[in-house]
C-alpha positions in Angstrom: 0.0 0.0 0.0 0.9 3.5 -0.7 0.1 6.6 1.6 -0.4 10.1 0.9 0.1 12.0 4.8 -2.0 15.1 4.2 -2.0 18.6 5.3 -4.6 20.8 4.5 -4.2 24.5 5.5 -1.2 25.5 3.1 -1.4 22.3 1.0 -5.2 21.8 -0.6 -5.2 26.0 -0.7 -3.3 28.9 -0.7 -3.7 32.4 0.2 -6.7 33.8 -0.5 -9.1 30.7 -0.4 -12.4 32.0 0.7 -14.1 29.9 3.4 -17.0 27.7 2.1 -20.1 25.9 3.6 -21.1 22.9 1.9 -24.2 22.3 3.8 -23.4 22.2 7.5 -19.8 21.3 6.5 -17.3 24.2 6.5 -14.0 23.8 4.3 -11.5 25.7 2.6 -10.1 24.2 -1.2 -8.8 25.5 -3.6 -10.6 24.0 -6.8 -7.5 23.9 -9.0 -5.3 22.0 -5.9 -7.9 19.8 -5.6 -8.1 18.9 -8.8 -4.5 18.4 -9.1 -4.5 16.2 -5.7 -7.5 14.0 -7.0 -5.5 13.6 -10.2 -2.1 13.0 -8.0 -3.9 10.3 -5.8 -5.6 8.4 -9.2 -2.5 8.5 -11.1 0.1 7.0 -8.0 -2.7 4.6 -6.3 -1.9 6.1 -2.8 -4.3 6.0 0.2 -4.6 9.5 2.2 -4.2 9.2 5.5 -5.2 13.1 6.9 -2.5 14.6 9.5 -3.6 17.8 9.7 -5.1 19.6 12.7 -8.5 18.9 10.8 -8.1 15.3 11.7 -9.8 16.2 15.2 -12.7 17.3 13.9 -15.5 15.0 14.4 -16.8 15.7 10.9 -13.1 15.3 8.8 -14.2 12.7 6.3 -16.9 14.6 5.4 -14.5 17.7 4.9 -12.4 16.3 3.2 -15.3 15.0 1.0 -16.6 18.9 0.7 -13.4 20.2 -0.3 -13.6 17.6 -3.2 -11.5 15.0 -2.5 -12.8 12.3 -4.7 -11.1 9.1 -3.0 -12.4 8.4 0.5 -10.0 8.8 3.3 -8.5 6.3 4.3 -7.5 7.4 8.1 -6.2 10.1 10.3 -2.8 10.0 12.3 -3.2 9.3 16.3 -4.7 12.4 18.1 -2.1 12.0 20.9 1.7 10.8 20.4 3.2 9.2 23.5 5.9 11.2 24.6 7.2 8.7 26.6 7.7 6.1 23.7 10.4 9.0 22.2 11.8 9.2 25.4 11.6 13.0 25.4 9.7 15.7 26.7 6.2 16.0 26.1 6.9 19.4 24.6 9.1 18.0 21.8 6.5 16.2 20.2 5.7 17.0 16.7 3.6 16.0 13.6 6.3 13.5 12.9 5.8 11.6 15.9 1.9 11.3 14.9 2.9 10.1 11.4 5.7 7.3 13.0 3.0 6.2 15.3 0.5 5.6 12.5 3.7 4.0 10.2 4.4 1.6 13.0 1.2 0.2 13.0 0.6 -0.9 9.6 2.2 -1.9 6.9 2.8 -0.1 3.6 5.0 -0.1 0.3 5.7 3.5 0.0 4.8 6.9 1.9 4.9 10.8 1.3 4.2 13.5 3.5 3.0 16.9 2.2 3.1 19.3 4.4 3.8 23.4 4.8 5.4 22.9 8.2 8.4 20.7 8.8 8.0 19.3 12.1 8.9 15.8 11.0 11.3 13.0 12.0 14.4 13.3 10.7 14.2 9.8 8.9 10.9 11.0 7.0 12.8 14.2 5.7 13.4 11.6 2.1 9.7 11.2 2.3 8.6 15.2 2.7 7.7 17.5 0.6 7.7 21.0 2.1 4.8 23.5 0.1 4.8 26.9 1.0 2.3 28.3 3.1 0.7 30.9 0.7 0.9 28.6 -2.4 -0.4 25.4 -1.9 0.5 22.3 -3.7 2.0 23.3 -7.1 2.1 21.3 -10.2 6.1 21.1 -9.4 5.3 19.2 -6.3 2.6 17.0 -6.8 5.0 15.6 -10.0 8.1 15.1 -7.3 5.6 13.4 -4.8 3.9 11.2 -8.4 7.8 10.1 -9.0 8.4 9.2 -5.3 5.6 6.9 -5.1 5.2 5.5 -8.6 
């Protein structure tokens, strides 16, 4: 199996993407990064597991679903990471952690994290790929994520 690790805010829009309410269901997608994410996710085969802050929300899938995201979800990354398990403050806990402790649990081919923030294990850095806050995912880096996990 193959994994997408999503962001959202800085990944599926950029600045400027106007807030949206798809019924009860608020979201925030860019149209065009969608498109290009649905397209990304069809082409490679990869399941999307959400990591964003969005995965606490009781109503993610169905966010996910307004923003357009054609492919169901597959699952979030834990909530909590145990700090104890790093053997390191509680305070130095990171996305990365939440990623490893969903990676540890099940078994898959391949992996890519997408991401604007790079709070991630320094063994995953081969598997990130940083977008810029303001942008989005670009063309340029949904094809280097296609490569890594075709």
């Amino acid at each position: 199996m193959k994994v997408l690790f999503l962001d959202v805010d800085g990944i599926i829009n950029k600045e400027g993407t106007p807030v949206k309410m798809v019924g009860e269901i608020m979201t925030i997608a860019d149209p065009e990064i969608v498109y290009r994410l649905n397209l990304l996710i069809d082409r490679t085969g990869a399941e999307i597991v959400l990591s964003s802050s969005w995965r606490h929300a009781p109503t993610w899938k169905e966010a996910m679903k307004a923003s357009g995201i054609v492919k169901p979800l597959l699952d979030r990354t834990p909530r909590y990471s145990s700090w104890k398990k790093y053997k390191i403050h509680e305070d130095e806990l990171c996305r990365g952690h939440n990623i490893q402790d969903w990676l540890d649990e099940h078994e898959i081919e391949k992996y890519a994290i997408v991401d604007d923030s790079a709070d991630m294990l320094e063994h995953q850095l081969p598997n990130f790929f940083k977008t810029k806050t303001g942008e989005g995912m670009t063309q340029e880096i949904a094809d280097e994520i296609e490569k890594h996990l075709i």
